[in-house]
Structures are given as structure tokens and as C-alpha cells.
C-alpha positions as CSV (number, residue, x, y, z in Angstrom):
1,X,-21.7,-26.5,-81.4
2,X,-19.8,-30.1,-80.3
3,X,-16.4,-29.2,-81.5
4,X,-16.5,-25.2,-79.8
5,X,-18.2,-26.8,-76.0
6,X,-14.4,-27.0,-74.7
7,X,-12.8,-23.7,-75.5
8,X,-15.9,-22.2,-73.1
9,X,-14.3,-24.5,-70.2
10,X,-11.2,-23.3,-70.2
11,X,-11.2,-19.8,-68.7
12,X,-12.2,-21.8,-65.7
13,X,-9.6,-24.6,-66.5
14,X,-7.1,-21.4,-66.1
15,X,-8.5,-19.9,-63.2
16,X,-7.8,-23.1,-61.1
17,X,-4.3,-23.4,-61.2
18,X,-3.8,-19.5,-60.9
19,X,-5.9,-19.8,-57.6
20,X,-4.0,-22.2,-56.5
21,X,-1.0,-20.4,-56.8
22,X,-2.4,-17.5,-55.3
23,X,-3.0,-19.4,-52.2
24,X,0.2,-20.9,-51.8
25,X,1.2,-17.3,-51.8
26,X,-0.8,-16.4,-49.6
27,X,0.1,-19.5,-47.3
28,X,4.0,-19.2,-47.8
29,X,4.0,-15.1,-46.9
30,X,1.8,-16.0,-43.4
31,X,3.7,-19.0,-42.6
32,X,7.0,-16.5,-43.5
33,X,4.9,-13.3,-41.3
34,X,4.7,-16.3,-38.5
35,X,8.3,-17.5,-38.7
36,X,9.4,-13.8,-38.6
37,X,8.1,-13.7,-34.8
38,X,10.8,-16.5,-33.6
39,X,13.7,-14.9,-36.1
40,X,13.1,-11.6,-36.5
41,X,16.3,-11.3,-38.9
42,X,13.3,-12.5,-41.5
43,X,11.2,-10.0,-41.4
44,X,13.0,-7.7,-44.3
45,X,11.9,-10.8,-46.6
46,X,8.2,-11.2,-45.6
47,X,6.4,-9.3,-48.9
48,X,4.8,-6.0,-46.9
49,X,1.3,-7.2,-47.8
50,X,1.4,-10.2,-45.5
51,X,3.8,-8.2,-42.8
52,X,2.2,-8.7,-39.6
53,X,4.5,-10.2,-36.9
54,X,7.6,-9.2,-39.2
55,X,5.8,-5.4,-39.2
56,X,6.8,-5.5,-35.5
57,X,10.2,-6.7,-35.8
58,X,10.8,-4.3,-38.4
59,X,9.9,-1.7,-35.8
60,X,11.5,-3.7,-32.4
61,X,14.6,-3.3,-34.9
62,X,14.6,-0.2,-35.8
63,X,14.1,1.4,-32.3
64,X,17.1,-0.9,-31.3
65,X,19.5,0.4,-34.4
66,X,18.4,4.1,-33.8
67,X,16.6,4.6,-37.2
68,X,15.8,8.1,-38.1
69,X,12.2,9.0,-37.0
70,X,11.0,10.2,-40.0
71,X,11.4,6.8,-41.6
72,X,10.5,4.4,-38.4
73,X,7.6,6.3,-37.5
74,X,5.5,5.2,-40.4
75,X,6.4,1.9,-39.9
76,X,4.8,2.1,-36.6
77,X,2.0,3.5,-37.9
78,X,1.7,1.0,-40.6
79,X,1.8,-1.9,-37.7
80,X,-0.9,0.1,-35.6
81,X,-3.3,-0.2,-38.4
82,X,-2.2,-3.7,-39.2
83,X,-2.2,-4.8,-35.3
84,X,-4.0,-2.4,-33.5
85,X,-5.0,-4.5,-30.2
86,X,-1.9,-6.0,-28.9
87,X,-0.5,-4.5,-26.2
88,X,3.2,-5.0,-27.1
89,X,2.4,-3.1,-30.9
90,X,1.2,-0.2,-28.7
91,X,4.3,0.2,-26.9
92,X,6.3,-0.2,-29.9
93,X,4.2,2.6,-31.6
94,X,4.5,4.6,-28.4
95,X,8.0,4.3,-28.3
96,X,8.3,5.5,-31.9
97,X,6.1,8.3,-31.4
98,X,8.1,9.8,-28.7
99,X,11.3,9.7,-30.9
100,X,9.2,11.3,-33.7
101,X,8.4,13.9,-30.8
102,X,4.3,12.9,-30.9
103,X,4.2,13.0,-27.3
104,X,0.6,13.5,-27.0
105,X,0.0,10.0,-29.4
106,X,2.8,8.2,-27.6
107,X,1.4,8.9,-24.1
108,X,-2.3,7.8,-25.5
109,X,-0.2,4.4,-27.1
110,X,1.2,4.1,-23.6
111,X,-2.3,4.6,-21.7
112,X,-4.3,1.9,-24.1
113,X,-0.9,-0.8,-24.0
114,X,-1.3,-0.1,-20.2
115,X,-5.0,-0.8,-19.6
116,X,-4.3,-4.3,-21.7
117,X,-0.9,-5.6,-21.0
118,X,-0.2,-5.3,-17.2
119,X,3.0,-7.2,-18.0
120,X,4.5,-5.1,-20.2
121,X,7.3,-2.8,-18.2
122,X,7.1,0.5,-20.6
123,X,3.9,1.1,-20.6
124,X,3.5,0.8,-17.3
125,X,6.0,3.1,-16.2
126,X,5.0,5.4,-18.8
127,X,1.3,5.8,-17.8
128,X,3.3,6.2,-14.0
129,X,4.7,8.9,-15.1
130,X,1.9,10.8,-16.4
131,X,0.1,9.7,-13.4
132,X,2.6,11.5,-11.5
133,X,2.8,14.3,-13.5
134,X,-1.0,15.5,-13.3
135,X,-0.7,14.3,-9.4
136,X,-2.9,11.2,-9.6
137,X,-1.1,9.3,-6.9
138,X,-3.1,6.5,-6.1
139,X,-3.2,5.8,-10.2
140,X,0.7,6.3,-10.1
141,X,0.8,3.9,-7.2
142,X,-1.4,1.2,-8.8
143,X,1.3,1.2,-12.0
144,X,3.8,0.7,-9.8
145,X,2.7,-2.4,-8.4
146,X,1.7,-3.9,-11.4
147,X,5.1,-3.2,-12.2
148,X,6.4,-5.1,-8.6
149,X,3.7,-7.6,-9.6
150,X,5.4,-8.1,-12.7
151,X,8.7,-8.5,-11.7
152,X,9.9,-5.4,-13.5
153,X,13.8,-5.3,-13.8
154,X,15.0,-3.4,-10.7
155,X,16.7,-0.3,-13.4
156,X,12.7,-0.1,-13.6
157,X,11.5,0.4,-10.2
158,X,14.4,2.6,-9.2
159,X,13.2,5.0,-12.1
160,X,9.6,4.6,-11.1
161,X,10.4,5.3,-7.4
162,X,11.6,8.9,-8.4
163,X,8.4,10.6,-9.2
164,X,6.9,9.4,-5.9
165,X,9.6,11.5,-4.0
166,X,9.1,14.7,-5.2
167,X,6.3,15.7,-3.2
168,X,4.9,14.7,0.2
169,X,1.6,13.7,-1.8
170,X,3.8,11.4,-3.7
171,X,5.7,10.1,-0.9
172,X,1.9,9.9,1.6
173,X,1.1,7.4,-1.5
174,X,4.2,5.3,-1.9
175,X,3.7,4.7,1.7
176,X,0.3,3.4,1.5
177,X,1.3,1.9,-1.1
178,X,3.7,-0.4,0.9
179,X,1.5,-0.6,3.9
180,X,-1.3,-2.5,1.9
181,X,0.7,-4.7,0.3
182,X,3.0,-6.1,3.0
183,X,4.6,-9.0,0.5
184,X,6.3,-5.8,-1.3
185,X,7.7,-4.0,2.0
186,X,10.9,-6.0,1.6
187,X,12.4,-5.6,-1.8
188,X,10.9,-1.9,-2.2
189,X,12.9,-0.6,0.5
190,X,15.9,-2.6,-0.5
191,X,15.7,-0.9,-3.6
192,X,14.8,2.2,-2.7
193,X,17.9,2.7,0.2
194,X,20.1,2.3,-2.9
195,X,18.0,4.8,-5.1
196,X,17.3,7.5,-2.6
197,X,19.5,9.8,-0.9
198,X,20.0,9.5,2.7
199,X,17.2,12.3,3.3
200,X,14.7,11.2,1.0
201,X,14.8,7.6,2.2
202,X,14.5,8.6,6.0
203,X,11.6,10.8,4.5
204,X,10.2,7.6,3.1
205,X,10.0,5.6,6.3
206,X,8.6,8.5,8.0
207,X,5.5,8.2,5.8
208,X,6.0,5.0,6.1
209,X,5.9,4.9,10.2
210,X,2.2,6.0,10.4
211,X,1.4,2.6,9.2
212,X,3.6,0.9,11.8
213,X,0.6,-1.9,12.5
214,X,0.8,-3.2,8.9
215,X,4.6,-3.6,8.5
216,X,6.0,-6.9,8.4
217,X,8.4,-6.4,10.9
218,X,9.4,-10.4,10.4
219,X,10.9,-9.6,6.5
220,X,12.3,-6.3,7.5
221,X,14.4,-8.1,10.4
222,X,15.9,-10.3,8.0
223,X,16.3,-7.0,5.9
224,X,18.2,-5.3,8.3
225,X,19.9,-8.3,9.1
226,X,21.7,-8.3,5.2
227,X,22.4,-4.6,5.8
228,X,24.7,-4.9,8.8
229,X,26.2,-8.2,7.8
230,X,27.0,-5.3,4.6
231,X,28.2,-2.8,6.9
232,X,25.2,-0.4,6.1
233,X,24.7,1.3,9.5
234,X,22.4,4.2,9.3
235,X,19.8,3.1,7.3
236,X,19.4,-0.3,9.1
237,X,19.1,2.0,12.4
238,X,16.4,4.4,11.4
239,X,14.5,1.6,9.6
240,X,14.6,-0.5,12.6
241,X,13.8,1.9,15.4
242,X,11.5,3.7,13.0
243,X,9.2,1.0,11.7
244,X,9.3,-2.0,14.2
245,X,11.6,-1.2,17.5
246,X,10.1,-1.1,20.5
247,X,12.1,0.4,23.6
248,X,13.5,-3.3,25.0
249,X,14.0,-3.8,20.8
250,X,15.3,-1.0,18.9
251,X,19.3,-0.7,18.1
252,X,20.8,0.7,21.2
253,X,18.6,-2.0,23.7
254,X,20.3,-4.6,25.6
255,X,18.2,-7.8,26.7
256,X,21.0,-9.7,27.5
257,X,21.0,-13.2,25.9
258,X,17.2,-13.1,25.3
259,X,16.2,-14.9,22.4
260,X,13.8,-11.8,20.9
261,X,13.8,-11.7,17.1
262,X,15.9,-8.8,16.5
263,X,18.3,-7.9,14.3
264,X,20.7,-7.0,17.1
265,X,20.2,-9.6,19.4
266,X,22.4,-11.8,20.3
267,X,22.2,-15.1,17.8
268,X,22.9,-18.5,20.0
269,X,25.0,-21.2,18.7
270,X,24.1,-24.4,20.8
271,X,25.4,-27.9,19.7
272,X,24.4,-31.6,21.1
273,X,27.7,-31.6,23.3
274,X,27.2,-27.6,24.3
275,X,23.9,-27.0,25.5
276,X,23.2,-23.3,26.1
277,X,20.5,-21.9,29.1
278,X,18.9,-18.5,28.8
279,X,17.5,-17.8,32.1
280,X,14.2,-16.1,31.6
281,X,14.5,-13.5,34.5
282,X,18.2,-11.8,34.0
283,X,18.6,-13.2,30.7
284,X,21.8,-14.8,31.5
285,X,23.9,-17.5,29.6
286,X,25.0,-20.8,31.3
287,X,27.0,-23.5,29.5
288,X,29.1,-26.4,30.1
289,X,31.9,-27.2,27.3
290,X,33.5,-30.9,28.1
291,X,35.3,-30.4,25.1
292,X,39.2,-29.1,25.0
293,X,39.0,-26.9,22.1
294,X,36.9,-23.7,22.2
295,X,33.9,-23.2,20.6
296,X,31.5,-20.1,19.3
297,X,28.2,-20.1,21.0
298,X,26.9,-16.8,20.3
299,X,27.2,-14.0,18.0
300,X,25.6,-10.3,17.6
301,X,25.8,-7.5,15.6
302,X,26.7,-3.8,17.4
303,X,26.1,-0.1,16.2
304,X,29.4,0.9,18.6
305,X,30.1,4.7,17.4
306,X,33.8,5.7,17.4
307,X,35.9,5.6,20.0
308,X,37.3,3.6,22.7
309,X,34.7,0.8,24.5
310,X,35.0,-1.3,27.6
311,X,33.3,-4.7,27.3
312,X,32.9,-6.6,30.8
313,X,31.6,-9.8,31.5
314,X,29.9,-11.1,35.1
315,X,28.9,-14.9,36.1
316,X,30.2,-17.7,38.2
317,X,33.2,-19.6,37.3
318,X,34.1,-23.2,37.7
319,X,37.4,-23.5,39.4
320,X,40.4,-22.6,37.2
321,X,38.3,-21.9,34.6
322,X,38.0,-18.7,32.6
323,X,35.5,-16.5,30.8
324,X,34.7,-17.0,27.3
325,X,36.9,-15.5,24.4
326,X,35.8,-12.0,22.6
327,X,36.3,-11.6,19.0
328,X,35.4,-8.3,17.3
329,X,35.2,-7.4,13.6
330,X,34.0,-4.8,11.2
331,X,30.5,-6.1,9.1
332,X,31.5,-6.0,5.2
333,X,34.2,-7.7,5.0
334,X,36.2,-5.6,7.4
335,X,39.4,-6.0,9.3
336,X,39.0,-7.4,13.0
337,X,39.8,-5.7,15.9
338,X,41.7,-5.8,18.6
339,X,40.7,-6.4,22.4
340,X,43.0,-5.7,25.1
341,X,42.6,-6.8,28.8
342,X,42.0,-4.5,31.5
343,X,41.8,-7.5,34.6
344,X,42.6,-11.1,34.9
345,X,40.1,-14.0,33.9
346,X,39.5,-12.0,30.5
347,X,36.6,-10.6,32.9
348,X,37.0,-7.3,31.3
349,X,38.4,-5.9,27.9
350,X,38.8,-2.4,25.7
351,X,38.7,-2.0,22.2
352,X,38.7,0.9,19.8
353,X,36.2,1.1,17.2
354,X,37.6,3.2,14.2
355,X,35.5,5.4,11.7
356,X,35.4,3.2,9.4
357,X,33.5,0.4,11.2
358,X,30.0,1.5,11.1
359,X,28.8,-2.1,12.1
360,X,30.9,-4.4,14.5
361,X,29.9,-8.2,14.8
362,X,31.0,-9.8,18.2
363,X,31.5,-13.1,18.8
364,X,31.4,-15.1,22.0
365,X,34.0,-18.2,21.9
366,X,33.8,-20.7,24.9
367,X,36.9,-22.7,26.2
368,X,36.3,-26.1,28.1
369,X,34.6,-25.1,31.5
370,X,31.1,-24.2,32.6
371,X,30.0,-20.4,33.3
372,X,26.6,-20.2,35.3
373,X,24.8,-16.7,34.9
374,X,27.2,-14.9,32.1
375,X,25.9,-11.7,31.5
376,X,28.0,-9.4,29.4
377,X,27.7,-5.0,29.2
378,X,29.3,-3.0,26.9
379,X,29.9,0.8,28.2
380,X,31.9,3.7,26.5
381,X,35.2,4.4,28.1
């Protein structure tokens, strides 16, 4: 009975070290699963049973190398039921449900990632899209801005913009849409004048016009601003007149040397040695330049159409001295353009503005002297 007590101990003598192999194993094939997530070229190796992270990689890959559906698509499945809650494993089964043709799975993937992962772009724009599609605009319009919220890439909200556009339902919501949410107003229009056509985009701002009292007419002046400085004419017009112009502000206005914040007013350019006076009732400009060498003191952007202009200036003179210096130039980068004098003193000047000059910046250049009450109008000749 003495001599035979040993062999009974040693099935459990044998179970130990096999245990403990079994749980390096286990430990080696997670910590390989979990290194598989920061190199996904590792998740081949990871044994399937302890695929989890490397389950998605596998997939991630195989959408990215165009792998034949019938073979990817039970991978995704096979990460679904391994990973069911993530939001990122949804899109990737979504994703590889759609190039299996499952549409109606893929749009349920995309619904579920969507409701969990508001930072994931696909989904998002997927469960847009079906929004859109059964005409449930205001649920269309709240993936959107989780997609602006996000910081989608802009590929992303040009697509997204589209579905908005095809209806005036669609177009009613984009615009309320941008009226509630003011901080999106600036780059959502600068992405949709580049997306849209001409038509659609005045259609936009239309809309958008019935909500004039929540635009923030600050951000769109420094919109418009980068659009003329571009030489994009048309669409900085309508926007301007049709969403924040008064009649003393919109495009064609002229307030003299006023200093209203407008994207056509004139700009002043005062230094410590050239002070600059606006006076409040005419809007006027008076200076004094001790200096000998001219200077710029003012500079404004113009919607001139084609055709020949006469630009004349008014104001007292010092003796001997002369007006201030025009200089005009086409916005984006265009050529400058020539100004010819029609009377002595540089008091009045012509220029032709070519077709291809949309947007004309002028520039006011003093020489040494004083002016007292400039005032400057520019007429059609």
C-alpha cells in the first residue's frame, strides 16, 4: 500500500506542467492578438482561436487588397461574432457585406456602428445616406454634423452634401442645419461652393437667406474676403448680398472711406508717421505724408464688370502737391492694369477691365503732401 501511494500522484504531477503550458499558450496567442492591433502584418500568425484584434486586421486588409467576397465575407462574419460591440468591427463587417451584395445586413452594420461610434466617418455617412433616401432629413442632417463635429475629411462632406441637394426638403434641412449651428456656416459653404454647381449653390443660400438673423455674418466676411483675394466673383456676390448685405453694405455700395466691416470696403493702411482721418459725415480721407517716398494707405477689393471705367478723385490739395497714386490689379494672382489720365493732378483716370478680371483690387498710394477731404467715385465710361 506504501510502495503503490506515488504512482496515484502522478496524474496530477502531469496535469501541472501541461497546464502550465496551456496557459502560456494561451498568454502568448493574446499578447500575439494584442500586438496584431499596432502591426497588423502579424495578424496571419495569430492561431484563429485567439484572433481577436488580428480578426480585424485580417478583414481592414482584405477590404484594402480587394479580396474576393466570397472569401472576406466570412471573415467578417467570423469578427462580428468574435467582436460584436465595437463600432469600428461593425463598419468593417458593413463594408464587407456591401461587397458581398448584403445590402440590407450592411446598412443594419452601418445603423448599430452609427448609434455607437459618432467618430467613425463611414458609418456616419452611410446611415446619411439611408436617411436621405427614405427622406428623413432632419436624421440626415444630424449625421452630417456629427460628421463636421468629427472633422470628417472634406472628400467626406462633399459626398455627404449631395443627397441634401436633390430635393428642396433636402436643401430646407441643410439650411437649418447651418442656421443652428453658426460655428459650421464657414467651412460648409467653403466646401460646398467647390462641390455644387453654380445653381445649386445659389439654391443653397436661398434656403439659407430665410435664416438671415442667425448667420454669422463676421466669419462669412472673412469668407468672402479669401474668395475675391482668389478671384471668385460670383459666388462671393450672391453670398454677400444674399446673406448679410444691407443696402449701404452689399457689393455694389459705396461708403466712401468708412471703416464698416465689409468685404468691399475700403481697408486703411495708417502708420505712426501717416496718420489717416475718416471724417464721419462724408466719409472722406485726410492725410499728411512728411515722408519723400510714397506710401500705400488704403486698399479695396471691386466687382468692376467689363469694360472701360473712369475713376475720379475730389479733395483739397496742398500747394504743388498731387493726388494719391492708383494701382489696379486682377485678384488671383492676375496681371495689373493699366490706368491712363484723363486731367492733370492725376485727379481723374480710365482703365479697362478685361473679361478675365472678375475681381479687381485697388490700391491707394500717397506721395509726400497732405490731401484734406479725398473722396474717390468710380463711374462706367
Amino acid at each position: 500500500m506504501t510502495s503503490g501511494a506515488p504512482w496515484g500522484h502522478r496524474p496530477i504531477a502531469l496535469l501541472v506542467p501541461l497546464a502550465c503550458l496551456a496557459w502560456a499558450l494561451i498568454v502568448t496567442g493574446a499578447q500575439l492578438d494584442r500586438e496584431a492591433r499596432a502591426r497588423p502584418a502579424l495578424a496571419p500568425f495569430v492561431p484563429p482561436p485567439f484572433r481577436s484584434f488580428a480578426q480585424a486586421a485580417i478583414v481592414e486588409q482584405g477590404l484594402a487588397r480587394g479580396t474576393d467576397p466570397a472569401l472576406l465575407y466570412p471573415q467578417a462574419r467570423r469578427l462580428l461574432l468574435r467582436r460584436p460591440i465595437a463600432s469600428e468591427n461593425l463598419t468593417l463587417f458593413g463594408l464587407s457585406a456591401l461587397r458581398a451584395g448584403d445590402q440590407q445586413h450592411a446598412l443594419q452594420a452601418f445603423s448599430l456602428a452609427a448609434s455607437r461610434g459618432w467618430h467613425d466617418d463611414i458609418p456616419q455617412y452611410m446611415a446619411l445616406v439611408d436617411a436621405a433616401r427614405g427622406g428623413r432629413w432632419d436624421d440626415a442632417a444630424l449625421r452630417l454634423r456629427a460628421l463636421l463635429q468629427t472633422q470628417a475629411s472634406e472628400p467626406t462632406i462633399r459626398q455627404a452634401i449631395m443627397p441634401f441637394m436633390a430635393s428642396p426638403p433636402g436643401r430646407a434641412a441643410l439650411a437649418r442645419l447651418l442656421a443652428d449651428n453658426r460655428v459650421f456656416q464657414y467651412p460648409l459653404l467653403s466646401i460646398a461652393r467647390t462641390t455644387l454647381a453654380p445653381p445649386q449653390f445659389r439654391a443653397l443660400l436661398q434656403h439659407l437667406a430665410g435664416h438671415r438673423a442667425r448667420i454669422d455674418c463676421q466669419a462669412l466676411n472673412r469668407l468672402v474676403s479669401r474668395w475675391l483675394d482668389q478671384g471668385i466673383a460670383a459666388a462671393a456676390r450672391d453670398t454677400w448680398d444674399g446673406l448679410c448685405a444691407s443696402a449701404d453694405t452689399a457689393s455694389h455700395a459705396d461708403r466712401g472711406f468708412s471703416d464698416t466691416a465689409t468685404p468691399f470696403a475700403w481697408q486703411l493702411q495708417p502708420r505712426d508717421d501717416l496718420p489717416l482721418h475718416v471724417d464721419p459725415h462724408d466719409a472722406s480721407l485726410s492725410y499728411r505724408n512728411p515722408d519723400s517716398g510714397p506710401h500705400s494707405i488704403a486698399v479695396r477689393r471691386l466687382l468692376l464688370p467689363p469694360g472701360a471705367h473712369r475713376f475720379r478723385m475730389s479733395g483739397r490739395l496742398a500747394d504743388g502737391q498731387t493726388f494719391p497714386t492708383l494701382r489696379l490689379r486682377c485678384s488671383g494672382g492676375g496681371p495689373s492694369l493699366s490706368l491712363h489720365a484723363l486731367s492733370g493732378m492725376g485727379a481723374e483716370q480710365s482703365a479697362t477691365i478685361p473679361g478675365h478680371c472678375p475681381v479687381q483690387k485697388l490700391e491707394l498710394i500717397a506721395p509726400k503732401g497732405s490731401v484734406t477731404g479725398l473722396r474717390l467715385t468710380i463711374a462706367p465710361e
